[in-house]
TORNUPA-279581 format. One record per residue (C-alpha): residue number from 1; x, y, z. Coordinates in Angstrom, 1 decimal, always signed. Example, Ala and Ser with C-alpha at 12.3 -4.5 7.8 and 13.67 -1.06 7.14 Angstrom:
# residues 2
<site><fidren>1</fidren><x>+12.3</x><y>-4.5</y><z>+7.8</z></site>
<site><fidren>2</fidren><x>+13.7</x><y>-1.1</y><z>+7.1</z></site>
//
This chain:
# residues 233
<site><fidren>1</fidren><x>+0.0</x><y>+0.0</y><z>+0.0</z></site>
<site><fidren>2</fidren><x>+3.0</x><y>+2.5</y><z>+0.8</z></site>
<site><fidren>3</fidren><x>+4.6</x><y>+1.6</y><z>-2.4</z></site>
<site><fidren>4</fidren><x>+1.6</x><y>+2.4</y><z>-4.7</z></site>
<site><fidren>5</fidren><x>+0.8</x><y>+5.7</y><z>-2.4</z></site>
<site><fidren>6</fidren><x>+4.5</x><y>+6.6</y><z>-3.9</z></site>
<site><fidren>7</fidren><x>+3.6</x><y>+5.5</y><z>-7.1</z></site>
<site><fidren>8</fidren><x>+0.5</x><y>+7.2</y><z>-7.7</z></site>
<site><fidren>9</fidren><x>+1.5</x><y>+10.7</y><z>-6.0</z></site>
<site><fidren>10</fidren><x>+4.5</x><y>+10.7</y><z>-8.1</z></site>
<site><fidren>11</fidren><x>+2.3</x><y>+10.0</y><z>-11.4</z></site>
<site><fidren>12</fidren><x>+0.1</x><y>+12.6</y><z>-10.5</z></site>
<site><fidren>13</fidren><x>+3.0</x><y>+15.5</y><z>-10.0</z></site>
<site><fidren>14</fidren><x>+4.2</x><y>+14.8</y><z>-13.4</z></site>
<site><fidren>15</fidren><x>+1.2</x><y>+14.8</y><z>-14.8</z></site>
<site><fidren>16</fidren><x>+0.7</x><y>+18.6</y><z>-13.1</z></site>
<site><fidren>17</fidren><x>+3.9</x><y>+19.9</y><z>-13.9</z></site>
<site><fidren>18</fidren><x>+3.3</x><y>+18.8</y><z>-17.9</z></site>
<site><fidren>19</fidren><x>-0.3</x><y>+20.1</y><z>-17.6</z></site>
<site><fidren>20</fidren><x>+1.1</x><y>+23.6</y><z>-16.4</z></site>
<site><fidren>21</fidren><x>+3.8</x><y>+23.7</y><z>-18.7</z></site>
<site><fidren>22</fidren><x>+4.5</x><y>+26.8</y><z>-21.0</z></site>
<site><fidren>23</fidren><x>+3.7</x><y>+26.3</y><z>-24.6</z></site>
<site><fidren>24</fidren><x>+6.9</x><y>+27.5</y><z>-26.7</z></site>
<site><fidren>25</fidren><x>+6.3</x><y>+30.6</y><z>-28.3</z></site>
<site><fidren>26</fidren><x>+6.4</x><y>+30.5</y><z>-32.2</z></site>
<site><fidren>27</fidren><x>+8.2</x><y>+33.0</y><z>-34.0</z></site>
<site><fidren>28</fidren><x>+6.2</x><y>+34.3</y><z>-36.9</z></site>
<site><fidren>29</fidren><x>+8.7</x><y>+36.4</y><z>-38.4</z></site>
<site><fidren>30</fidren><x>+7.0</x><y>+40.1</y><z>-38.2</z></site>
<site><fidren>31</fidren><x>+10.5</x><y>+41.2</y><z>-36.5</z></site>
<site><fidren>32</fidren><x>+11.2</x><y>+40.8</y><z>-40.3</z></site>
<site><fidren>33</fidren><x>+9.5</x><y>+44.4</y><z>-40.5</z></site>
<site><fidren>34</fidren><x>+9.6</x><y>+46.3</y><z>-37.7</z></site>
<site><fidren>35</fidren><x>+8.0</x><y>+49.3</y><z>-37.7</z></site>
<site><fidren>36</fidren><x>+8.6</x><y>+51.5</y><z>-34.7</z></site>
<site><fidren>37</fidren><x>+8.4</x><y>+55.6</y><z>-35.2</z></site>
<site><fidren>38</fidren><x>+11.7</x><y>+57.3</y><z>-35.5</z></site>
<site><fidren>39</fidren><x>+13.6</x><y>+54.6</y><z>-37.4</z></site>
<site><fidren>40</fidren><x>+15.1</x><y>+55.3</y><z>-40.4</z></site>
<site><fidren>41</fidren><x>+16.8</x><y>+53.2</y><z>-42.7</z></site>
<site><fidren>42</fidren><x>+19.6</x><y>+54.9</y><z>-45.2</z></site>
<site><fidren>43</fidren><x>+20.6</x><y>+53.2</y><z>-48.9</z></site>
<site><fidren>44</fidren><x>+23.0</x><y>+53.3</y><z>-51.4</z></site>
<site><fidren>45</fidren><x>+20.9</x><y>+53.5</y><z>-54.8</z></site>
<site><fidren>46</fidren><x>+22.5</x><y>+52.6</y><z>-58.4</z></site>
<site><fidren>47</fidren><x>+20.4</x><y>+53.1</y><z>-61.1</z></site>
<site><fidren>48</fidren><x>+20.8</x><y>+52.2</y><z>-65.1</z></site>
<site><fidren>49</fidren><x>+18.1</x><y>+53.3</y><z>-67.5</z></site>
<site><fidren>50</fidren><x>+18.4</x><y>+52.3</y><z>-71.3</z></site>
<site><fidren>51</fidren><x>+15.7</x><y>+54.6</y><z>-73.1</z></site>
<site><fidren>52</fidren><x>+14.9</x><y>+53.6</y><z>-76.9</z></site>
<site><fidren>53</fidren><x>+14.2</x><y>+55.5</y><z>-79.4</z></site>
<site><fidren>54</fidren><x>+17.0</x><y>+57.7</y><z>-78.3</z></site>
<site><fidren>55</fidren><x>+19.2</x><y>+54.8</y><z>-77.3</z></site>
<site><fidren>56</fidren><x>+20.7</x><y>+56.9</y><z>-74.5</z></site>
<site><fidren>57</fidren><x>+21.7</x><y>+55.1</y><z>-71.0</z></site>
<site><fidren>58</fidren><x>+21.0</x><y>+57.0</y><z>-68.1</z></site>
<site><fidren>59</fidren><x>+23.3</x><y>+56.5</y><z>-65.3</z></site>
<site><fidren>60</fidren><x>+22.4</x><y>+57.8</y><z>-61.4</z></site>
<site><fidren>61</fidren><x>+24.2</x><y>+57.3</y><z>-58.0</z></site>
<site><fidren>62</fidren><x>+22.2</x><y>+58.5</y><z>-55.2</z></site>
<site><fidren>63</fidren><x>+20.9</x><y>+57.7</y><z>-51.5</z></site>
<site><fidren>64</fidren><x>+17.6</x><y>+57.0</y><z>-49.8</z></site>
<site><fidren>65</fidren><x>+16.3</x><y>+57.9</y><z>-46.3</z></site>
<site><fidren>66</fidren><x>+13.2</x><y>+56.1</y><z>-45.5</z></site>
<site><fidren>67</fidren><x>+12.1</x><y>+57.1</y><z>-42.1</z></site>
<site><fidren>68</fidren><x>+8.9</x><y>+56.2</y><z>-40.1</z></site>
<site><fidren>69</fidren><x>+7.4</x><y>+59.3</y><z>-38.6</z></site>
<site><fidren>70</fidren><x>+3.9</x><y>+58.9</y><z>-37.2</z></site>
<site><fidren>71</fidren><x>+0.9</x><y>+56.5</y><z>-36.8</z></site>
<site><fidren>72</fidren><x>-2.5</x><y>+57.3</y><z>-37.8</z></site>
<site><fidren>73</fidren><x>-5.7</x><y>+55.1</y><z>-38.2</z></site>
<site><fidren>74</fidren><x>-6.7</x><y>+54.4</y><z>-41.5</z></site>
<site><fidren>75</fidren><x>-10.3</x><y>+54.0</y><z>-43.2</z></site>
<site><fidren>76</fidren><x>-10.7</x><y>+50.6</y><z>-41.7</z></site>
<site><fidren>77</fidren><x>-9.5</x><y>+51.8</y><z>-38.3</z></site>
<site><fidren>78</fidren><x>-5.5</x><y>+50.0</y><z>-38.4</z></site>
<site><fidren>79</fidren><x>-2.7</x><y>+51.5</y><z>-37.3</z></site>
<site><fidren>80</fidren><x>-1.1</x><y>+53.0</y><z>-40.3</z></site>
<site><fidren>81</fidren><x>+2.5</x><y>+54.1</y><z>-40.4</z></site>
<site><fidren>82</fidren><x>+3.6</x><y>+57.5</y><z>-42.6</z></site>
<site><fidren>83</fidren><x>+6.9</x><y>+56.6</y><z>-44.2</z></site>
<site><fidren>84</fidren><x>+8.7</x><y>+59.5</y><z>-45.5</z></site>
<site><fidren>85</fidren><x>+11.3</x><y>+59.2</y><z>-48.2</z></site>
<site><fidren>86</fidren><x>+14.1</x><y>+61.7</y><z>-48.6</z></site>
<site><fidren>87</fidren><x>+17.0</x><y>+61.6</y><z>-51.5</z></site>
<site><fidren>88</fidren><x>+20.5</x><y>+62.9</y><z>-51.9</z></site>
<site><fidren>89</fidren><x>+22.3</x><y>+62.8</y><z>-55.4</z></site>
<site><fidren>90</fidren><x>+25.6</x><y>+61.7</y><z>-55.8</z></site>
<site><fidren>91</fidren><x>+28.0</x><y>+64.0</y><z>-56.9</z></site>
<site><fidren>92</fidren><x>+31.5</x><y>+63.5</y><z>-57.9</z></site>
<site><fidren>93</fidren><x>+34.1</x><y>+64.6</y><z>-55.2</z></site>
<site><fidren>94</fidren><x>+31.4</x><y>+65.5</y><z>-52.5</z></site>
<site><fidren>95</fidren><x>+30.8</x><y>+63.5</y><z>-49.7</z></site>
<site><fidren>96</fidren><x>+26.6</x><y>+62.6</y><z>-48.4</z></site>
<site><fidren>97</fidren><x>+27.2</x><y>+64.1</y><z>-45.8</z></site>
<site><fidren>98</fidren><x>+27.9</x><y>+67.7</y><z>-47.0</z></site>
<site><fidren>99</fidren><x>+24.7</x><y>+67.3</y><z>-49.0</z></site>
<site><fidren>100</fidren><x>+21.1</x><y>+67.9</y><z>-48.0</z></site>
<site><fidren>101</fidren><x>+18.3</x><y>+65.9</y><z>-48.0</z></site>
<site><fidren>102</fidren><x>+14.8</x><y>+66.6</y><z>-50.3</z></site>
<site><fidren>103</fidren><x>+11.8</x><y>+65.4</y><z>-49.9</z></site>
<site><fidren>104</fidren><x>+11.1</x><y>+62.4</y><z>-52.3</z></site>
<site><fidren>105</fidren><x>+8.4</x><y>+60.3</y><z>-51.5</z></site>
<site><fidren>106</fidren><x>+5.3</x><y>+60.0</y><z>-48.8</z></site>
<site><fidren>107</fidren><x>+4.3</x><y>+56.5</y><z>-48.5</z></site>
<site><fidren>108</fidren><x>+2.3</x><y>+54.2</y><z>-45.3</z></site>
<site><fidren>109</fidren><x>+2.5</x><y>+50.9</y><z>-44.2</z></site>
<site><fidren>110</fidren><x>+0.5</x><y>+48.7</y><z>-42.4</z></site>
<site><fidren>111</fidren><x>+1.3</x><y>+45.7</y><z>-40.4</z></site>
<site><fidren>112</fidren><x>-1.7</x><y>+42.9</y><z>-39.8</z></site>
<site><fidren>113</fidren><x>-1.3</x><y>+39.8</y><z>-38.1</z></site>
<site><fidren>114</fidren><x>-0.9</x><y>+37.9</y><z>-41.8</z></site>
<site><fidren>115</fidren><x>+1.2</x><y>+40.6</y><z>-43.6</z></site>
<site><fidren>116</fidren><x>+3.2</x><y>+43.4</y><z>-44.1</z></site>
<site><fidren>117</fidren><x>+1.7</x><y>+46.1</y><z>-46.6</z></site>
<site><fidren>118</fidren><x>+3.1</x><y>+49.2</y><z>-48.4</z></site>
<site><fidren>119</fidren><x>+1.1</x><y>+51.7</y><z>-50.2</z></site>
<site><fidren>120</fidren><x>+3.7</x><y>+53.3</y><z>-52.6</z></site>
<site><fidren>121</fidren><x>+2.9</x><y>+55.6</y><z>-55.7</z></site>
<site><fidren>122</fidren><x>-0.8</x><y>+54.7</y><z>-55.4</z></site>
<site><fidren>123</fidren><x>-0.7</x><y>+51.2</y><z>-55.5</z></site>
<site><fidren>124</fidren><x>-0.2</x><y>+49.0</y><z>-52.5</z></site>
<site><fidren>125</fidren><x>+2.2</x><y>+45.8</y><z>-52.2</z></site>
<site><fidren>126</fidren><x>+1.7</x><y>+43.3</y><z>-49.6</z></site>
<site><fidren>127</fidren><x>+5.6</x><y>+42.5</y><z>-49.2</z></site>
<site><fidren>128</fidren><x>+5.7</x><y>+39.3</y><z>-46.9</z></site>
<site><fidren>129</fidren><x>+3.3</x><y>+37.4</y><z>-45.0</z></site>
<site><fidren>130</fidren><x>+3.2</x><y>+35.6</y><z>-41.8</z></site>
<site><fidren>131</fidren><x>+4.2</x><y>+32.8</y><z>-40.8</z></site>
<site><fidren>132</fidren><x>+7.6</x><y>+33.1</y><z>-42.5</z></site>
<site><fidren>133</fidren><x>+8.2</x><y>+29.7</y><z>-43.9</z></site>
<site><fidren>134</fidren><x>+10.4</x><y>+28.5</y><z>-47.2</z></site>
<site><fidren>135</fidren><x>+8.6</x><y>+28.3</y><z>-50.5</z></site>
<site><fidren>136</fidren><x>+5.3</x><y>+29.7</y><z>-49.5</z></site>
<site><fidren>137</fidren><x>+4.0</x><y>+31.8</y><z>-51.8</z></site>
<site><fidren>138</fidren><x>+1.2</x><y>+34.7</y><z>-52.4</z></site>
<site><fidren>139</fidren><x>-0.4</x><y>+37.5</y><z>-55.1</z></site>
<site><fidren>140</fidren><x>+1.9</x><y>+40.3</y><z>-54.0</z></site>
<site><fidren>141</fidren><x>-0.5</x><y>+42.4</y><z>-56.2</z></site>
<site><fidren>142</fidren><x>-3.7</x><y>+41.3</y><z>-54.6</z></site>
<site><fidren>143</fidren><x>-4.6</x><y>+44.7</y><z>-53.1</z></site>
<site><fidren>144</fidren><x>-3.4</x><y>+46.9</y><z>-56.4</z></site>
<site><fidren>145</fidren><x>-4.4</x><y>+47.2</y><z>-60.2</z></site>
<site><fidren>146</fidren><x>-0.9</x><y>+45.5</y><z>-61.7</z></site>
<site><fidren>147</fidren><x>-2.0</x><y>+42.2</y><z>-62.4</z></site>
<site><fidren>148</fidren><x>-1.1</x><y>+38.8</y><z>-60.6</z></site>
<site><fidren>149</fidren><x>+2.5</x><y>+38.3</y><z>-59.2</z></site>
<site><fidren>150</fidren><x>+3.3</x><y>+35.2</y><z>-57.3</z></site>
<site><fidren>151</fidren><x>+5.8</x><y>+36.5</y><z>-54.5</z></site>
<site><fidren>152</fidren><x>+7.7</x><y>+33.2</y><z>-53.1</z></site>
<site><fidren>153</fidren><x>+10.2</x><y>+33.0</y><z>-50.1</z></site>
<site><fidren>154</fidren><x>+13.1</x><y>+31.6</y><z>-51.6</z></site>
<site><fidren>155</fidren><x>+15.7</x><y>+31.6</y><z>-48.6</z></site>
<site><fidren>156</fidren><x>+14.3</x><y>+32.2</y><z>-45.0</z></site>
<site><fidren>157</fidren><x>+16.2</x><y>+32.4</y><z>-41.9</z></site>
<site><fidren>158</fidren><x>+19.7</x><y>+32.4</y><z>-43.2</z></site>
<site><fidren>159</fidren><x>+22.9</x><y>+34.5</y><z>-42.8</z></site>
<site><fidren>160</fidren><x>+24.0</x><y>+37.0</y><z>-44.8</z></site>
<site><fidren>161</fidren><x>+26.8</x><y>+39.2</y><z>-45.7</z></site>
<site><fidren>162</fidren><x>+26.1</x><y>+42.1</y><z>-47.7</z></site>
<site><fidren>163</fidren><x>+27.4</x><y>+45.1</y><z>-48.3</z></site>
<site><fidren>164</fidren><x>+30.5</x><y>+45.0</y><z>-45.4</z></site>
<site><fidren>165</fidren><x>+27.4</x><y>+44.2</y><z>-43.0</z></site>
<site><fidren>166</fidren><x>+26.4</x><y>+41.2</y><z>-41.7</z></site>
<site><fidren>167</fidren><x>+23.3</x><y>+39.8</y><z>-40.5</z></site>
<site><fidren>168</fidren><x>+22.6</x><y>+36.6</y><z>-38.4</z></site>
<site><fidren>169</fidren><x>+19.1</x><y>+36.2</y><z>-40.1</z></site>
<site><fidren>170</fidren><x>+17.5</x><y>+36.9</y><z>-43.2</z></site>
<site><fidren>171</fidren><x>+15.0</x><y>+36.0</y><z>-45.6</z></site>
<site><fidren>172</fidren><x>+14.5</x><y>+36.4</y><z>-49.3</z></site>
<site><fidren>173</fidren><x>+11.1</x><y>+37.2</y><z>-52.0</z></site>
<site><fidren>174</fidren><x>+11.1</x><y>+37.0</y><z>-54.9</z></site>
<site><fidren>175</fidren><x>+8.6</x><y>+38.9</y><z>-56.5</z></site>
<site><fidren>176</fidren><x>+9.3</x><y>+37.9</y><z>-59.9</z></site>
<site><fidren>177</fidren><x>+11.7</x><y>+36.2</y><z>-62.1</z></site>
<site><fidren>178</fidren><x>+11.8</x><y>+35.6</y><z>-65.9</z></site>
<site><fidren>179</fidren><x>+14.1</x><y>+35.0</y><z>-68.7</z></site>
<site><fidren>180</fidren><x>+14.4</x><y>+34.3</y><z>-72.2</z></site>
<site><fidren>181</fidren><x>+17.0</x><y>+34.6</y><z>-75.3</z></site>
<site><fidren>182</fidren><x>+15.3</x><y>+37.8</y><z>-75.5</z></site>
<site><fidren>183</fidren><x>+14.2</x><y>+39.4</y><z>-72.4</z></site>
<site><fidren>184</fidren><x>+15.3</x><y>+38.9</y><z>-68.2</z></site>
<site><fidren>185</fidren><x>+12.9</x><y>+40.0</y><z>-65.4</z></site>
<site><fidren>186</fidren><x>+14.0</x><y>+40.0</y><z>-61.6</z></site>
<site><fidren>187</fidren><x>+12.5</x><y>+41.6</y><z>-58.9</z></site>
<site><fidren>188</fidren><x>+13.9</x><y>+40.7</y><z>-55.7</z></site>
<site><fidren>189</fidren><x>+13.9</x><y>+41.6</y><z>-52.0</z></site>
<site><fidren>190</fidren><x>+15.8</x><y>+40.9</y><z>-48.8</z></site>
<site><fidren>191</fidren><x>+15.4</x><y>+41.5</y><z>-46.0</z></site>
<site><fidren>192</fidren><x>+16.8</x><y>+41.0</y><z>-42.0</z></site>
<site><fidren>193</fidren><x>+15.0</x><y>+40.2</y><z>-38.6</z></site>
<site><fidren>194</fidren><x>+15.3</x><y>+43.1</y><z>-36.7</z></site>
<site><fidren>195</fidren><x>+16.6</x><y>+45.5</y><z>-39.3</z></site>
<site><fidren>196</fidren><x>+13.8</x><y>+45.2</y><z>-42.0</z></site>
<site><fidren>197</fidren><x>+14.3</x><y>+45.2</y><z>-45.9</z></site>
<site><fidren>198</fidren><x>+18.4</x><y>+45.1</y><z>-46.8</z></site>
<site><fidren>199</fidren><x>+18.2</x><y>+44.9</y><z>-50.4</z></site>
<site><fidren>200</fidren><x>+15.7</x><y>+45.6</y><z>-53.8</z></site>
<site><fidren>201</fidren><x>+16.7</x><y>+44.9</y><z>-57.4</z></site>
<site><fidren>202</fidren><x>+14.7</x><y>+45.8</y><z>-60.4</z></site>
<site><fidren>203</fidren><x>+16.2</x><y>+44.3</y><z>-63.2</z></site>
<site><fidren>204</fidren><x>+13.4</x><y>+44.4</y><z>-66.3</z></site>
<site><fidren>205</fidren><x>+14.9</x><y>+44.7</y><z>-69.9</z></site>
<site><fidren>206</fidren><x>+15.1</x><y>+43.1</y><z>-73.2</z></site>
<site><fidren>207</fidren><x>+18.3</x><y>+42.4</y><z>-75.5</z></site>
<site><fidren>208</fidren><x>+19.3</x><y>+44.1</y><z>-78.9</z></site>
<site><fidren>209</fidren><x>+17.3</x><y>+42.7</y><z>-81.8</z></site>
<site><fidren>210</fidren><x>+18.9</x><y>+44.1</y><z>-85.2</z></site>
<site><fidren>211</fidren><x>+17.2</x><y>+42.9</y><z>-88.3</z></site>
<site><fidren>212</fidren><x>+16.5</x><y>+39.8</y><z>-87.0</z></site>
<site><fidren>213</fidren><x>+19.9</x><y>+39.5</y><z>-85.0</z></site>
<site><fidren>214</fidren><x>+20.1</x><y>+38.8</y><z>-81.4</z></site>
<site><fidren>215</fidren><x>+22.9</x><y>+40.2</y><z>-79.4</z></site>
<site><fidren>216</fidren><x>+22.9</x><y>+38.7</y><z>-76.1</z></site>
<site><fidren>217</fidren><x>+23.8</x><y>+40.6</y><z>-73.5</z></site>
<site><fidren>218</fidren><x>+23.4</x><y>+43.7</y><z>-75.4</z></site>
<site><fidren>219</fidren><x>+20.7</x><y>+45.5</y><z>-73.5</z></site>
<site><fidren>220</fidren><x>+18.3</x><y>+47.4</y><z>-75.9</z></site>
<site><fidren>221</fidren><x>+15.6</x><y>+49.1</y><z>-73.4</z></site>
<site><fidren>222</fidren><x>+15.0</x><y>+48.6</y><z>-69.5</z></site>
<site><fidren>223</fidren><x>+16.5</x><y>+49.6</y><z>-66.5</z></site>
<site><fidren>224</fidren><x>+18.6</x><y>+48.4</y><z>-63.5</z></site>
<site><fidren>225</fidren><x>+18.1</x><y>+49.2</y><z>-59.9</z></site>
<site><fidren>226</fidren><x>+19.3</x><y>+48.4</y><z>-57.1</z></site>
<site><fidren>227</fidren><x>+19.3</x><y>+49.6</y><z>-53.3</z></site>
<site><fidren>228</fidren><x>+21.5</x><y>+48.5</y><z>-50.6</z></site>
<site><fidren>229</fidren><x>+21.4</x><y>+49.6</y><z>-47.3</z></site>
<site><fidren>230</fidren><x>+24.5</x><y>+51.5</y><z>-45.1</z></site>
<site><fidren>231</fidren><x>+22.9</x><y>+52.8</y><z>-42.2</z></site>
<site><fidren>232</fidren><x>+20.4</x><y>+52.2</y><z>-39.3</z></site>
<site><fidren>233</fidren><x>+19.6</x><y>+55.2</y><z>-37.5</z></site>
//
């Protein structure tokens, strides 16, 4: 009788201690996109435009500011964040910091429990989604007038070394990605827990075509753009 009075109070404090156990908390990935007012992310910008007719090639250097400045609600009653761009133009033999920066851009974003949404030049993106997980994919144009993109998670929760910085974890979307003998599409983003997006190329543009001559690697029309960033602040 002593021995099964052991037995059965020991069964029955395991079975407590398992019963008021903590469930582990899952990590969704929203610190993927914080959004917190006063934070402002800085980035190098290269730029290549190839205009046709002309046939000119338009080459800028600049930098970006975008920087969270207040909350409001929105039409639906959800915290909306005002995201303020600002630009400085590279130019040669001055440094950023002895230039100013100009107003560029005022854009919003809002962050749901299922995704992360920005609302830039009049049509809004929704750039991830939550839960974070490899190969998911969604219509990053869903909410806008563009037309069906599938936006996939390609790489999620990896390190990263870009641009002399380095980051422990980071994911990757790609919003689109095409190529042929006589066009290449990529739109890509990164971005780092904690930190938020970390890189954006637009690569869009077709190859020479001369009376019925392809020349690979000869860009005809398009652009190139790419934004890196430099700078937490």
């Amino acid at each position: 009788m002593k021995y099964s009075l052991i037995i059965f109070l020991s069964l029955f404090f395991l079975s407590c201690k398992k019963d008021n156990s903590l469930p582990e908390k899952v990590d969704l990935g929203y610190d993927y996109f914080p959004v917190k007012i006063g934070q402002s992310l800085i980035y190098d910008v290269d730029s290549i435009a190839y205009l046709q007719p002309s046939g000119d090639t338009i080459i800028e250097k600049f930098r970006i500011k975008e920087s969270i400045e207040s909350v409001y609600k929105d039409n639906q009653n959800r915290d909306t964040y005002k995201l303020v761009r600002y630009k400085k133009k590279y130019q040669t033999g001055v440094s950023y910091d002895q230039l100013t920066w100009e107003l560029q851009d005022v854009w919003s974003v809002n962050l749901t429990s299922t995704t992360a949404e920005v609302y830039e030049e009049n049509q809004r993106f929704i750039k991830l989604v939550f839960p974070v997980e490899k190969n998911s994919s969604w219509n990053g144009n869903a909410q806008n007038n563009i037309g069906e993109w599938k936006y996939k998670y390609t790489e999620v929760h990896q390190p990263l070394s870009l641009n002399g910085l380095q980051y422990d974890s980071t994911l990757t979307v790609t919003q689109k990605k095409e190529s042929t003998a006589i066009y290449y599409k990529n739109y890509t983003e990164q971005y780092a827990k904690g930190v938020g997006m970390i890189y954006k190329e637009v690569s869009d543009y077709t190859f020479k075509v001369v009376n019925g001559i392809l020349y690979p690697g000869k860009i005809s029309e398009g652009v190139i753009y790419k934004m890196k960033l430099v700078e937490r602040q």
